[in-house]
mmCIF file of the N, C-alpha and C atoms, coordinates in Angstrom:
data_MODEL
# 
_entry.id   MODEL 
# 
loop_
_atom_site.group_PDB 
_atom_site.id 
_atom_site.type_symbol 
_atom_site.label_atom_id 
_atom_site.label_alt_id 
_atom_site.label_comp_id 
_atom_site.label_asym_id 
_atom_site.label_entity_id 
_atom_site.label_seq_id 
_atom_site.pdbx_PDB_ins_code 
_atom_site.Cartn_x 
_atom_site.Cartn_y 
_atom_site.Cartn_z 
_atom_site.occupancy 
_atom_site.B_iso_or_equiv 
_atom_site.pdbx_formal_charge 
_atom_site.auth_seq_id 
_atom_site.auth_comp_id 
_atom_site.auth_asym_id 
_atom_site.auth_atom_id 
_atom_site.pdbx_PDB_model_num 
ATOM 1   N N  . UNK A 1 1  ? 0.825  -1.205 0.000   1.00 0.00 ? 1  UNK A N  1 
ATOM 2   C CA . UNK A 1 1  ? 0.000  0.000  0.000   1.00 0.00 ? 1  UNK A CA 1 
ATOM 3   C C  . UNK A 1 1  ? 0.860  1.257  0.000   1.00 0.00 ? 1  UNK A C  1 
ATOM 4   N N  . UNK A 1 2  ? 1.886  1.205  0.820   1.00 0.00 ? 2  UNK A N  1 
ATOM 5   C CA . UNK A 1 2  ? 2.768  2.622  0.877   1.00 0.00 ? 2  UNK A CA 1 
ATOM 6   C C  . UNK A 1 2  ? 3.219  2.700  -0.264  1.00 0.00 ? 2  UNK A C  1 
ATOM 7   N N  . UNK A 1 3  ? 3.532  1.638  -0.745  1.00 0.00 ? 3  UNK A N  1 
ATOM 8   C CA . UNK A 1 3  ? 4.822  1.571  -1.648  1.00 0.00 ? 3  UNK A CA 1 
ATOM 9   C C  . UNK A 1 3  ? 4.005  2.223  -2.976  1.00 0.00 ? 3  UNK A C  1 
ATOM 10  N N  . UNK A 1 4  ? 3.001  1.675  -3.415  1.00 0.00 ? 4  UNK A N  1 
ATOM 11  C CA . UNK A 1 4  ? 1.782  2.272  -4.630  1.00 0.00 ? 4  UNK A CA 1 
ATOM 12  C C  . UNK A 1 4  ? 1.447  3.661  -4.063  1.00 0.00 ? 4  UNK A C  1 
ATOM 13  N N  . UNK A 1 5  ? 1.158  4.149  -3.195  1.00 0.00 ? 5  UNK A N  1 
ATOM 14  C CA . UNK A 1 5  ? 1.046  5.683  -2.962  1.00 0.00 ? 5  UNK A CA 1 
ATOM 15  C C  . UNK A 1 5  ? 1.551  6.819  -2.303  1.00 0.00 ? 5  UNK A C  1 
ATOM 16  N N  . UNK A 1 6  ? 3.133  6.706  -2.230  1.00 0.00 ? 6  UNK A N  1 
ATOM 17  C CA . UNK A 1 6  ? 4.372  7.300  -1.920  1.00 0.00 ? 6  UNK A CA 1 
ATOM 18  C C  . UNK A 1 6  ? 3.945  8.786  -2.699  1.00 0.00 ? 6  UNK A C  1 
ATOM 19  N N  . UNK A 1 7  ? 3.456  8.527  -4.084  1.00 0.00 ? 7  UNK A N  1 
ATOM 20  C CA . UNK A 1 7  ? 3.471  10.340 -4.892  1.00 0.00 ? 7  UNK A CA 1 
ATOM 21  C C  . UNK A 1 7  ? 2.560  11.114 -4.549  1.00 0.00 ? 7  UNK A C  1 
ATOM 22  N N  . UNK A 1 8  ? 1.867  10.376 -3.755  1.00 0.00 ? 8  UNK A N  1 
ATOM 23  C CA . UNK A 1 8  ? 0.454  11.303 -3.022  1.00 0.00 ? 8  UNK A CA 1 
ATOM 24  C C  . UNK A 1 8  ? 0.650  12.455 -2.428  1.00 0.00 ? 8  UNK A C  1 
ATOM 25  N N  . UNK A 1 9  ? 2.335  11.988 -1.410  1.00 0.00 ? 9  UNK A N  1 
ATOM 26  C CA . UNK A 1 9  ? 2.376  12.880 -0.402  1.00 0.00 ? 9  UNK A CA 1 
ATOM 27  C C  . UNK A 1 9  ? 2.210  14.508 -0.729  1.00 0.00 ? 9  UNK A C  1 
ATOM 28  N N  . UNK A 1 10 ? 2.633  14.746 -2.050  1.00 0.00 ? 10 UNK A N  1 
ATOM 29  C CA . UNK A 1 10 ? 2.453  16.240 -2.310  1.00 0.00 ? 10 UNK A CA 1 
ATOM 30  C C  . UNK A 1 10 ? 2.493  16.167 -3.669  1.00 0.00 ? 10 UNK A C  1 
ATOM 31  N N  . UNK A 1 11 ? 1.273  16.021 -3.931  1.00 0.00 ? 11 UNK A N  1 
ATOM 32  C CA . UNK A 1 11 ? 0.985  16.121 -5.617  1.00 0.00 ? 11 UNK A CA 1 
ATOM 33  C C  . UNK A 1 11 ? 1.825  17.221 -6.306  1.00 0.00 ? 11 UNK A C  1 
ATOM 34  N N  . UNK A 1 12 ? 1.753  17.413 -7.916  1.00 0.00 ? 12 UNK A N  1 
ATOM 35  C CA . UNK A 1 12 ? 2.809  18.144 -8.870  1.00 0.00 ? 12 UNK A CA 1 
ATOM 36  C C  . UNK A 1 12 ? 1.905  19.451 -8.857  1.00 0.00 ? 12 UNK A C  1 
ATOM 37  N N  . UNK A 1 13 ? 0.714  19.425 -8.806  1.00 0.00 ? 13 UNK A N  1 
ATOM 38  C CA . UNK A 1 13 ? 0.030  20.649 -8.542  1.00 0.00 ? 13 UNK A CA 1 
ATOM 39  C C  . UNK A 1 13 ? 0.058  21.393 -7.222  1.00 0.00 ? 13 UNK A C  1 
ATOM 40  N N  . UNK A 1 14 ? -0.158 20.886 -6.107  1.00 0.00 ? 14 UNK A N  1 
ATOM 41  C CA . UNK A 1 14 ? 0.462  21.432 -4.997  1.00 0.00 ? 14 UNK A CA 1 
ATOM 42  C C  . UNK A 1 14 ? 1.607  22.228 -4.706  1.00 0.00 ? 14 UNK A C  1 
ATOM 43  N N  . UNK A 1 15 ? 2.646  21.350 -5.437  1.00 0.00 ? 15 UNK A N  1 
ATOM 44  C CA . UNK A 1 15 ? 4.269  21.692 -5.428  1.00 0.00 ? 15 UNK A CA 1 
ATOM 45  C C  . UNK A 1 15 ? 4.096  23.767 -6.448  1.00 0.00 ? 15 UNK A C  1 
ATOM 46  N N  . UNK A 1 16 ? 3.590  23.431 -7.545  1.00 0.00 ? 16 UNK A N  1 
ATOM 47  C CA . UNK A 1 16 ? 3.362  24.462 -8.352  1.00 0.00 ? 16 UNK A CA 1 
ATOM 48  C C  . UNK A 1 16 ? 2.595  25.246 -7.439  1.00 0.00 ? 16 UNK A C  1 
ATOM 49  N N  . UNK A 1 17 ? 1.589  25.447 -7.120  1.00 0.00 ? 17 UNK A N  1 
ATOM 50  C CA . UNK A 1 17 ? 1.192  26.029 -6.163  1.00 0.00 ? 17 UNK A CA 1 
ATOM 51  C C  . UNK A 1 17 ? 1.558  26.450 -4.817  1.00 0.00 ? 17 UNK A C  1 
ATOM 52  N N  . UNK A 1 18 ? 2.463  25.634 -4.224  1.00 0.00 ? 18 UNK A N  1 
ATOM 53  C CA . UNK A 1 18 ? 2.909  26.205 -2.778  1.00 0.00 ? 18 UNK A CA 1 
ATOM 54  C C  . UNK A 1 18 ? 4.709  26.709 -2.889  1.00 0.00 ? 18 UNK A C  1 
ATOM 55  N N  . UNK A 1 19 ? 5.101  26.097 -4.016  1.00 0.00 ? 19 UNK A N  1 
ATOM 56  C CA . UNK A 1 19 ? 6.653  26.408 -3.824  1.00 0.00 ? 19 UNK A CA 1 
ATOM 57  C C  . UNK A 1 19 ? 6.993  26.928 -5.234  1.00 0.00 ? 19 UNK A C  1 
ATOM 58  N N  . UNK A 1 20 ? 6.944  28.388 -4.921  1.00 0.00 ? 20 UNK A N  1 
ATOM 59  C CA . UNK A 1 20 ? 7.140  29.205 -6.092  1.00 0.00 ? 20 UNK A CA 1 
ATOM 60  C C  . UNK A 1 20 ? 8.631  29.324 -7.236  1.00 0.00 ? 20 UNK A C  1 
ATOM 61  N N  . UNK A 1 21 ? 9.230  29.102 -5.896  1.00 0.00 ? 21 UNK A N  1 
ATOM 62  C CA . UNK A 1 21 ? 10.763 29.299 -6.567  1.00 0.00 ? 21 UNK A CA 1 
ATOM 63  C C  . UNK A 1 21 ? 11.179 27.724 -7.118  1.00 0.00 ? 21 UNK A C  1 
ATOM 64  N N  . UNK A 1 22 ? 11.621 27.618 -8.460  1.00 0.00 ? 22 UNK A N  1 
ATOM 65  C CA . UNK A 1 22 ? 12.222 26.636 -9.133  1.00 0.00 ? 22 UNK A CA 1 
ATOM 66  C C  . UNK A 1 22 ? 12.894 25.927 -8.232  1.00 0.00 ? 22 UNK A C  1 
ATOM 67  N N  . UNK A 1 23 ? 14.098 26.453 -8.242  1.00 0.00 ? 23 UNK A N  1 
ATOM 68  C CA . UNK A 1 23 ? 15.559 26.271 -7.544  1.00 0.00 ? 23 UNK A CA 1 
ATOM 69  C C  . UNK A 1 23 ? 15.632 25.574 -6.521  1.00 0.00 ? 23 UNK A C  1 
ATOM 70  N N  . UNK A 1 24 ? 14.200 25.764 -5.881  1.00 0.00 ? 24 UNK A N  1 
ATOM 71  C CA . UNK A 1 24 ? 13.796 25.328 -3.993  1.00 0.00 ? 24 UNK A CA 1 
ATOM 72  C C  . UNK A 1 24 ? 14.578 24.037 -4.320  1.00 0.00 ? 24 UNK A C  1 
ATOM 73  N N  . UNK A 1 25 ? 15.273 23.321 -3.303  1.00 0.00 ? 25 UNK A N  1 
ATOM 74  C CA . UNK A 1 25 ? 15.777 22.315 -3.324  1.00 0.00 ? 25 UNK A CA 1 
ATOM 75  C C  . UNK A 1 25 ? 14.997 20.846 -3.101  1.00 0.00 ? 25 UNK A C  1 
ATOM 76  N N  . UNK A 1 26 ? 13.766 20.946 -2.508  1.00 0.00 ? 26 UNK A N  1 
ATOM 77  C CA . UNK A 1 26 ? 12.875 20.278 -2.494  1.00 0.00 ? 26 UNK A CA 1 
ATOM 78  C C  . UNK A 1 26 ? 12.040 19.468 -3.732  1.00 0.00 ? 26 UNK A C  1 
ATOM 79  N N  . UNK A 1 27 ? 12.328 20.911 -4.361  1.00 0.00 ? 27 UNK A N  1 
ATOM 80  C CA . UNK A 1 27 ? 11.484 20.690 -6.181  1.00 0.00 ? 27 UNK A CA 1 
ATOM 81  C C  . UNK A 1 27 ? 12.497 19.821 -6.777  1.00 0.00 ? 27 UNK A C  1 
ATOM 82  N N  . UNK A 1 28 ? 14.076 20.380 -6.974  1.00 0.00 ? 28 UNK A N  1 
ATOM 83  C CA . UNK A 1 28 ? 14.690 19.516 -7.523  1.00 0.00 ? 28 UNK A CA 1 
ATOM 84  C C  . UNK A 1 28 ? 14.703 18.172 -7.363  1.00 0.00 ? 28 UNK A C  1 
ATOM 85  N N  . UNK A 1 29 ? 14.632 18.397 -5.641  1.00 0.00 ? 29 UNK A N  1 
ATOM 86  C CA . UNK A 1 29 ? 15.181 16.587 -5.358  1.00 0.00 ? 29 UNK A CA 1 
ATOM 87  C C  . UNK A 1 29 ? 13.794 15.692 -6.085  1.00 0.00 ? 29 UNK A C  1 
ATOM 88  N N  . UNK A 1 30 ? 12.976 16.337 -5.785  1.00 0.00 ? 30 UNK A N  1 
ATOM 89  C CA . UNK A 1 30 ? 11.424 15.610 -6.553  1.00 0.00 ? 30 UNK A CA 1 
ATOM 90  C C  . UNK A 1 30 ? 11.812 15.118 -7.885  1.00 0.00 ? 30 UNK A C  1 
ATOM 91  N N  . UNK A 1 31 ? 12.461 15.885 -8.579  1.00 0.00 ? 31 UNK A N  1 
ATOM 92  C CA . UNK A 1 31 ? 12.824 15.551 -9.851  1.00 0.00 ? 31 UNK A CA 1 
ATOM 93  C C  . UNK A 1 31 ? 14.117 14.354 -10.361 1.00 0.00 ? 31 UNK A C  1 
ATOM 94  N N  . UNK A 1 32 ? 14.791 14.655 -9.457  1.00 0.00 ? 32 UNK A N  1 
ATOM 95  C CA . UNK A 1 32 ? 16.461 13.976 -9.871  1.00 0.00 ? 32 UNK A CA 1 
ATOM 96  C C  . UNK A 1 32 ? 16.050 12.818 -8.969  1.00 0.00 ? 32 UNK A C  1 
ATOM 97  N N  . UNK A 1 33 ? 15.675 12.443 -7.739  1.00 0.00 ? 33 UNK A N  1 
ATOM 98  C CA . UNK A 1 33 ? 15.846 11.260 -7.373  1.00 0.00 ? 33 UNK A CA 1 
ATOM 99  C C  . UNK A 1 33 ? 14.896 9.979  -7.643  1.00 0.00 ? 33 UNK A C  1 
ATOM 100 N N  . UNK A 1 34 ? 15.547 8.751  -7.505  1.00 0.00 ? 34 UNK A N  1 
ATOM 101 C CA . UNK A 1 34 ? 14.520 7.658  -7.571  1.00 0.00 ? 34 UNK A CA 1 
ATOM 102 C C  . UNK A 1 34 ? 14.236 7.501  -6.469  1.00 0.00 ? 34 UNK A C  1 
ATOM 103 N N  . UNK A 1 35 ? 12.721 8.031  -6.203  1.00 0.00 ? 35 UNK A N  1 
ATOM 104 C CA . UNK A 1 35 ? 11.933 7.780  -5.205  1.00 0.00 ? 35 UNK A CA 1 
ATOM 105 C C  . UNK A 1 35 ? 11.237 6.134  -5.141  1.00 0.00 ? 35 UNK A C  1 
ATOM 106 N N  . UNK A 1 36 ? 10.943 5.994  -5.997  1.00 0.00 ? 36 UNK A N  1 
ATOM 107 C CA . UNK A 1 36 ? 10.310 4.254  -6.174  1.00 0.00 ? 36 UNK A CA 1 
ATOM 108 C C  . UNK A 1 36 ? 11.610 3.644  -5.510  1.00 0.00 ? 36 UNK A C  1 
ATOM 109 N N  . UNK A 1 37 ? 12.840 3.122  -6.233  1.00 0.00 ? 37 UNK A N  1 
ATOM 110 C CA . UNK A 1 37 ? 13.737 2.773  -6.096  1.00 0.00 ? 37 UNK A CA 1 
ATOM 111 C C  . UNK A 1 37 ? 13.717 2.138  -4.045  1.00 0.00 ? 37 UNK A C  1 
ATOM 112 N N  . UNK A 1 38 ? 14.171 3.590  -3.769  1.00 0.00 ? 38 UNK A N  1 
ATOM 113 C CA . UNK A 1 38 ? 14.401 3.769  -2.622  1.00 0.00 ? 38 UNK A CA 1 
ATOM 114 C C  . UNK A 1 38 ? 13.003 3.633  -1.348  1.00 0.00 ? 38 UNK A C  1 
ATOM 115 N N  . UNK A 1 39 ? 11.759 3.679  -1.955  1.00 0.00 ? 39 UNK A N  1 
ATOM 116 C CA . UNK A 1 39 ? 10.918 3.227  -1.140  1.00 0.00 ? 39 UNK A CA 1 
ATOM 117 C C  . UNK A 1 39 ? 10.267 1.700  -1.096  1.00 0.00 ? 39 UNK A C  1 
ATOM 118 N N  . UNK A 1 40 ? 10.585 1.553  -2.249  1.00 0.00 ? 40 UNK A N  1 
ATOM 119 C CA . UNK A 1 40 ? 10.897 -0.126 -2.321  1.00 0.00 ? 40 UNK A CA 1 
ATOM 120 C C  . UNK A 1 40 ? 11.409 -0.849 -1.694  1.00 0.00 ? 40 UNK A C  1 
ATOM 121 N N  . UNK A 1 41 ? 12.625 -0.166 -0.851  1.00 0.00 ? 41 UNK A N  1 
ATOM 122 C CA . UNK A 1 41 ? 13.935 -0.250 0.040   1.00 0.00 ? 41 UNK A CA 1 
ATOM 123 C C  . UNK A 1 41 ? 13.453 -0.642 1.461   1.00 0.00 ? 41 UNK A C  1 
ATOM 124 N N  . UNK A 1 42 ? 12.320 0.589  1.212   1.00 0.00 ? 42 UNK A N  1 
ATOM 125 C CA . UNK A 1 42 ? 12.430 0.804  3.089   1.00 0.00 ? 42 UNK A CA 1 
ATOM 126 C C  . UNK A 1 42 ? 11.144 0.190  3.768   1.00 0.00 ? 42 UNK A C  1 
ATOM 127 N N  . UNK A 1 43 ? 10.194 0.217  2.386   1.00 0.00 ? 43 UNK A N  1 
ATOM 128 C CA . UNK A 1 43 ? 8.605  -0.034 2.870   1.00 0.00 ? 43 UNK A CA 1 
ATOM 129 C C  . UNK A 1 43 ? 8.930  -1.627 3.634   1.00 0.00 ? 43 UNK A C  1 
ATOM 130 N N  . UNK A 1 44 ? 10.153 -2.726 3.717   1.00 0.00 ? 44 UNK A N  1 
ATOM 131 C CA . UNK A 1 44 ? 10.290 -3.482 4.764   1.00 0.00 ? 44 UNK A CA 1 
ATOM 132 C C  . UNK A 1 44 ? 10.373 -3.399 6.172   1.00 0.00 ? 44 UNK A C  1 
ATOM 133 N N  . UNK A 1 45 ? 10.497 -1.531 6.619   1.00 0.00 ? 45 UNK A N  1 
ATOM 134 C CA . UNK A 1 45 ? 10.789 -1.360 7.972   1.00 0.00 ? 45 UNK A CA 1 
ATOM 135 C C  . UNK A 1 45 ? 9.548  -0.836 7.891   1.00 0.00 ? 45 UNK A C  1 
ATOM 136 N N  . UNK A 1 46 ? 8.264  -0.706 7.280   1.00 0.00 ? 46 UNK A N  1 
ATOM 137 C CA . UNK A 1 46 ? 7.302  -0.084 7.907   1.00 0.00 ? 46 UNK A CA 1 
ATOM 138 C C  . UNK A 1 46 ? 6.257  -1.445 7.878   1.00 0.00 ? 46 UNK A C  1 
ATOM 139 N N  . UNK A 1 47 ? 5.663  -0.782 9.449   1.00 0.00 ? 47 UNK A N  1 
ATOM 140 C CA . UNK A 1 47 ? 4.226  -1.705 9.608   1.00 0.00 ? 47 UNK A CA 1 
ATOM 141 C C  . UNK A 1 47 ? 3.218  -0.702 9.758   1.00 0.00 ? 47 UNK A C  1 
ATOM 142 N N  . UNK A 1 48 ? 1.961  -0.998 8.444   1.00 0.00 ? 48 UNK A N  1 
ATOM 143 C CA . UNK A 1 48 ? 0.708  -0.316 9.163   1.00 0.00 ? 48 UNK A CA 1 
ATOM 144 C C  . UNK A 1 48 ? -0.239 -0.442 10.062  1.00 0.00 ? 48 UNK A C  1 
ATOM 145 N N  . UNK A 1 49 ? 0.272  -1.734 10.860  1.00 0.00 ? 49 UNK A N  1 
ATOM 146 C CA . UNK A 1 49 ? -0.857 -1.585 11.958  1.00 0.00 ? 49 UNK A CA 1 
ATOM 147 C C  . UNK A 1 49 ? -0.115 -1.420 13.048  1.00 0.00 ? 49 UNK A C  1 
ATOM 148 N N  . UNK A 1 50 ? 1.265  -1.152 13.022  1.00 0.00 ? 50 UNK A N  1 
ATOM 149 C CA . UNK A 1 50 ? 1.416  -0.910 14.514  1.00 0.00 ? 50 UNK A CA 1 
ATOM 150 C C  . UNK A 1 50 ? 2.184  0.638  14.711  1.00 0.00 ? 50 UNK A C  1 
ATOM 151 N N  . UNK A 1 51 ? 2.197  1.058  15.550  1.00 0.00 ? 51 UNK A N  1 
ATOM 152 C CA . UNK A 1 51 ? 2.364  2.622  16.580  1.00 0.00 ? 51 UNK A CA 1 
ATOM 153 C C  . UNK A 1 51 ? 1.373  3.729  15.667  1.00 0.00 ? 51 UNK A C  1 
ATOM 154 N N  . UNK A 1 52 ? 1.727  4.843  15.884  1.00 0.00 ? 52 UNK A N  1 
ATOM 155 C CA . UNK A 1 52 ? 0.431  5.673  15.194  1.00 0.00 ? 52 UNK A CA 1 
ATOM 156 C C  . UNK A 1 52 ? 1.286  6.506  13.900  1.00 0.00 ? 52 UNK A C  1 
ATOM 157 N N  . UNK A 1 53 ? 0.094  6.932  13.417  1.00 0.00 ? 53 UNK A N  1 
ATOM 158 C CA . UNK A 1 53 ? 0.100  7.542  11.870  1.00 0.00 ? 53 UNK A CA 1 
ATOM 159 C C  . UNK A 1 53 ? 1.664  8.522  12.103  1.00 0.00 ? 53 UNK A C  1 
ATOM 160 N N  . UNK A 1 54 ? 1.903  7.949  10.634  1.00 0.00 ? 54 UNK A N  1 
ATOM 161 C CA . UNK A 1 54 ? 3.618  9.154  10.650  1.00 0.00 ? 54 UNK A CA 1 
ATOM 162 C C  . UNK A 1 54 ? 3.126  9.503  9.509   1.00 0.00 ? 54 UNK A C  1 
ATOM 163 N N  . UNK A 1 55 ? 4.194  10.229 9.387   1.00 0.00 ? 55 UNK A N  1 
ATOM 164 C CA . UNK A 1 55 ? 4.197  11.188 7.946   1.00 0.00 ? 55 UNK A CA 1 
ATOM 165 C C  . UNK A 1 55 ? 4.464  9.973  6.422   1.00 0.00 ? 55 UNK A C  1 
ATOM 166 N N  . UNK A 1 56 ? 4.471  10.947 5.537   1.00 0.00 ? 56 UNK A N  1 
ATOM 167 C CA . UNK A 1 56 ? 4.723  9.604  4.745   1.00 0.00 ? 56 UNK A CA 1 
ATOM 168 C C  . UNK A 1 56 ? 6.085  9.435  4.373   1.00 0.00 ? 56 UNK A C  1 
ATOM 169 N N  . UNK A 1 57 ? 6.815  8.247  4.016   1.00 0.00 ? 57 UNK A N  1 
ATOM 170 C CA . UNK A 1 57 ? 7.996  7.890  3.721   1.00 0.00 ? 57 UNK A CA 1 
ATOM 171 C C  . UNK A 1 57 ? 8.885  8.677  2.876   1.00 0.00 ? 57 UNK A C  1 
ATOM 172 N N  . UNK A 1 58 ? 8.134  8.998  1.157   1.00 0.00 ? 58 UNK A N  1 
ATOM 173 C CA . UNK A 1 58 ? 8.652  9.824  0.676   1.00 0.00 ? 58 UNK A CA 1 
ATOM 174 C C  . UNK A 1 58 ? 9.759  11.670 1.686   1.00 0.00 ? 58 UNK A C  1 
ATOM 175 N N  . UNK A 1 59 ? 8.385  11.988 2.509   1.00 0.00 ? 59 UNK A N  1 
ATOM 176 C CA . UNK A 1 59 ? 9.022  13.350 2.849   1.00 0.00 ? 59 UNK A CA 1 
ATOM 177 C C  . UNK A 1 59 ? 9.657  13.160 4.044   1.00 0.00 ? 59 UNK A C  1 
ATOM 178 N N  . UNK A 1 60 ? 9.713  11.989 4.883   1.00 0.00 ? 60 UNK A N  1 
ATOM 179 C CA . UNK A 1 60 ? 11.079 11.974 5.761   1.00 0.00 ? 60 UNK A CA 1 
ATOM 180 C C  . UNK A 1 60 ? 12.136 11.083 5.223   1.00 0.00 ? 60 UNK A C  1 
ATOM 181 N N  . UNK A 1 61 ? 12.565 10.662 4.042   1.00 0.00 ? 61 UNK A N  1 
ATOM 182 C CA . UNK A 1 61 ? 13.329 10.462 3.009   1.00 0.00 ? 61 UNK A CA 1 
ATOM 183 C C  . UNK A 1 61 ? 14.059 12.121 2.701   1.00 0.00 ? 61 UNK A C  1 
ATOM 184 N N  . UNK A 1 62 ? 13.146 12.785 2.552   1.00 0.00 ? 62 UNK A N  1 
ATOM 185 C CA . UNK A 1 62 ? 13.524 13.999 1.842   1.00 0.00 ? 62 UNK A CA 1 
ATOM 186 C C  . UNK A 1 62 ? 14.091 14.962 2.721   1.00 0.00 ? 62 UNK A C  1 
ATOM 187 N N  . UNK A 1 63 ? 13.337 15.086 4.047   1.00 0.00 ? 63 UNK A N  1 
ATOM 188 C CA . UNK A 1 63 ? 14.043 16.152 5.273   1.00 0.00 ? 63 UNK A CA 1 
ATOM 189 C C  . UNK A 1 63 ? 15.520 15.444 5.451   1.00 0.00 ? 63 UNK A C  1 
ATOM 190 N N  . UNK A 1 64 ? 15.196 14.109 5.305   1.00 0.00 ? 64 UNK A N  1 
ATOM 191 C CA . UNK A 1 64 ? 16.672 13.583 5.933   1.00 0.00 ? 64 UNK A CA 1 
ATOM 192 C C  . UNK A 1 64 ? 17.634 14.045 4.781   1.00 0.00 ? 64 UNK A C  1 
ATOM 193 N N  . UNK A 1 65 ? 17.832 13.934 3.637   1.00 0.00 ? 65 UNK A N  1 
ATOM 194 C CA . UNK A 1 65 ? 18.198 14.049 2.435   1.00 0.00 ? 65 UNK A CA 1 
ATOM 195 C C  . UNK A 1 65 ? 19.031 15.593 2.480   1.00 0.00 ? 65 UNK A C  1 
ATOM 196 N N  . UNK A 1 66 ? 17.784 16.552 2.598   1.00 0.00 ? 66 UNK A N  1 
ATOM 197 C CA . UNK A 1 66 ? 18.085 18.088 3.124   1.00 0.00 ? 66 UNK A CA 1 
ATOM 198 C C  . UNK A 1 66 ? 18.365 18.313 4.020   1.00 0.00 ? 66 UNK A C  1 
ATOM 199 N N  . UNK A 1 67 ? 18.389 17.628 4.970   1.00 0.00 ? 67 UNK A N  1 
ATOM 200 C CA . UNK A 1 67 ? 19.596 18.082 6.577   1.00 0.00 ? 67 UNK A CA 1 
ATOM 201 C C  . UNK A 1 67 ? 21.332 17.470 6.168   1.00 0.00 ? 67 UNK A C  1 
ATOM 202 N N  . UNK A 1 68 ? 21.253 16.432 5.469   1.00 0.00 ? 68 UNK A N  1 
ATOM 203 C CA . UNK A 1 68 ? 22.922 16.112 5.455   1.00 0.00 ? 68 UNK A CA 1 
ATOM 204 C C  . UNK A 1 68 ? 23.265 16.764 4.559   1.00 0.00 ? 68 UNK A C  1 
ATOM 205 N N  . UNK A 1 69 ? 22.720 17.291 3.124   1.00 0.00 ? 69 UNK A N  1 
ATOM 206 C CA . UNK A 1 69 ? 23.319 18.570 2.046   1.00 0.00 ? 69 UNK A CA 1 
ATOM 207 C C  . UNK A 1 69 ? 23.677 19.603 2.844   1.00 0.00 ? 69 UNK A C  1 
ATOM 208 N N  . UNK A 1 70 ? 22.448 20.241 3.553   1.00 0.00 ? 70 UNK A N  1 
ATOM 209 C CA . UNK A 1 70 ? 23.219 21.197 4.630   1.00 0.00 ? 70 UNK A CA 1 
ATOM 210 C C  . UNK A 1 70 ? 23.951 20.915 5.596   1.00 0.00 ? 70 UNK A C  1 
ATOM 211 N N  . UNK A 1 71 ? 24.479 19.771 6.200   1.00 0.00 ? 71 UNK A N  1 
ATOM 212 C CA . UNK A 1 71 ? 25.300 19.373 7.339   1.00 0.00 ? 71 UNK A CA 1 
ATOM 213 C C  . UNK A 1 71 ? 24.504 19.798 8.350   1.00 0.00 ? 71 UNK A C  1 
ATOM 214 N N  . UNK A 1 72 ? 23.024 19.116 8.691   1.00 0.00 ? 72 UNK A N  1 
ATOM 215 C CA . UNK A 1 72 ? 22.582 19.452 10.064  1.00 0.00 ? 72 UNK A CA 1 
ATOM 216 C C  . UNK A 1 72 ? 22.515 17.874 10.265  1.00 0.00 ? 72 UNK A C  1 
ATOM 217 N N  . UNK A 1 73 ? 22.567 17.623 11.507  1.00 0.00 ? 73 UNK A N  1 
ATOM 218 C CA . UNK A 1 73 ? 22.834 16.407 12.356  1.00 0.00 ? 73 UNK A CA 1 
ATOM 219 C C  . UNK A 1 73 ? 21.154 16.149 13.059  1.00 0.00 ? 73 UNK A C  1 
# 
């Protein structure tokens, strides 16, 4: 189930709509990375019936992604 609706988390119209600037680093990474790839990867460490609702995989993939480009720990 995660794994089929990972692109949900923030549709291509949303993105156009909430994040004006090209460049945003967020937009890019949307573009350049294999997201399938890599959630293919991980959807083995997730269970949906157990602890409570998280965010979705895709965008803490992505904060994590954008804290080590910037060197935050």
């Amino acid at each position: 189930m995660v794994a089929s609706t990972f692109k949900e988390a923030f549709p291509e119209g949303w993105v156009k709509e909430h994040i004006k600037d090209s460049s945003n680093e967020l937009v890019i990474l949307r573009q350049v990375f294999p997201w399938q790839k890599v959630i293919e990867q991980l959807i083995g460490f997730y269970c949906e019936g157990k602890g409570r609702n998280g965010k979705s995989l895709r965008v803490m993939v992505a904060l994590q992604i954008i804290g080590k480009l910037r060197h935050l720990k």
